[in-house]
Each structure stands twice: as C-alpha cells, then as structure tokens.
C-alpha positions in Angstrom: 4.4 -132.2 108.9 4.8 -131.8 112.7 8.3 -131.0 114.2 9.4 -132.5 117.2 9.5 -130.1 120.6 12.9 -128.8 120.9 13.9 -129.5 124.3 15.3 -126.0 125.9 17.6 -126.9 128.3 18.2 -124.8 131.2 19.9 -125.1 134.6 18.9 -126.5 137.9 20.5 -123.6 139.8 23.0 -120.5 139.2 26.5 -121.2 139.8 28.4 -117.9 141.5 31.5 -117.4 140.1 33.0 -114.8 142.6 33.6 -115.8 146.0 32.8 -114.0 149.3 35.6 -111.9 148.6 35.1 -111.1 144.8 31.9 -110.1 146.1 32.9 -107.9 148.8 35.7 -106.0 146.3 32.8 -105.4 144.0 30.6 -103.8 146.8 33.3 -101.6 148.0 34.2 -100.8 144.3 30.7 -99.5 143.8 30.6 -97.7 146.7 34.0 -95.6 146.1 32.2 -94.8 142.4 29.1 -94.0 144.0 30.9 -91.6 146.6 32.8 -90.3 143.5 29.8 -89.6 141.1 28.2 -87.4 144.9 31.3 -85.8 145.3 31.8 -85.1 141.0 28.1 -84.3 140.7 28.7 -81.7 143.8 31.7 -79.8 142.4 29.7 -79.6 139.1 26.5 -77.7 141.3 28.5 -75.5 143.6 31.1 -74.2 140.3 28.4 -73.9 137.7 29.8 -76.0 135.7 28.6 -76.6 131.8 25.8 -79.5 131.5 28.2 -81.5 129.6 30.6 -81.5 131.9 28.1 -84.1 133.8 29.0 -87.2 131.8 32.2 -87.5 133.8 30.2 -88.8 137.2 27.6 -90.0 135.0 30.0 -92.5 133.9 31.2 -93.2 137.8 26.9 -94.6 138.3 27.5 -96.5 135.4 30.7 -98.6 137.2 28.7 -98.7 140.3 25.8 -100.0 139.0 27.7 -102.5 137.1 30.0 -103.4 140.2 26.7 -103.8 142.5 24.8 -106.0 139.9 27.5 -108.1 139.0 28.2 -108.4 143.2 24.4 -109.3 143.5 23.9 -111.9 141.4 27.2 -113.4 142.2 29.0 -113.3 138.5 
C-alpha cells in the first residue's frame, strides 16, 4: 500500500526578528564578553591561577558567541 508524499513545507525566505538596533546591541554585547573572556583569560596566565578557575571566561565566549550568531542571522 503506497502512502501519499507528505508535503514538507518550508519558507520562502527568513524573517529577522531584531532590527538594526537589536542587531547592533547584540554585536556590541559580544564584543564586551569577548573583551572580558581576553582580559579574564589574562589575569588567569599572569597569576597562575588553578585550571579550573578558566570556566569563568570560558563562559564569557559562550555569551559572545551566542550574542554574534544570534546578531548574524538576524533572530
């Protein structure tokens, strides 16, 4: 017994959902955690600082990846 195709239904074109501006804030919000995670990753190096302690400005990438992403493909 055949089963019709099931139609997948997708859209014409992405809709952004941020503005100019919501972009922008979301560049310059990834930029200050970038700076951060330099400057956290830095402090870390020069003291001699515990491994562990490296998850703080690991976490800072993490919000400026997130923050660039989310600026690049406009959501």
């Amino acid at each position: 017994m055949d089963r019709p195709a099931v139609e997948l239904q997708t859209a014409e074109g992405c809709v952004p959902n941020i503005g100019a501006r919501g972009r922008r804030l979301r560049y310059v919000g990834a930029t200050v955690a970038v700076a951060l995670g330099v400057i956290g990753t830095a402090r870390i190096a020069y003291l001699r600082l515990p491994p562990i302690d490296v998850a703080g400005p690991a976490l800072a990438f993490l919000a400026a990846a997130f923050g660039y992403f989310q600026a690049r493909e406009k959501t």
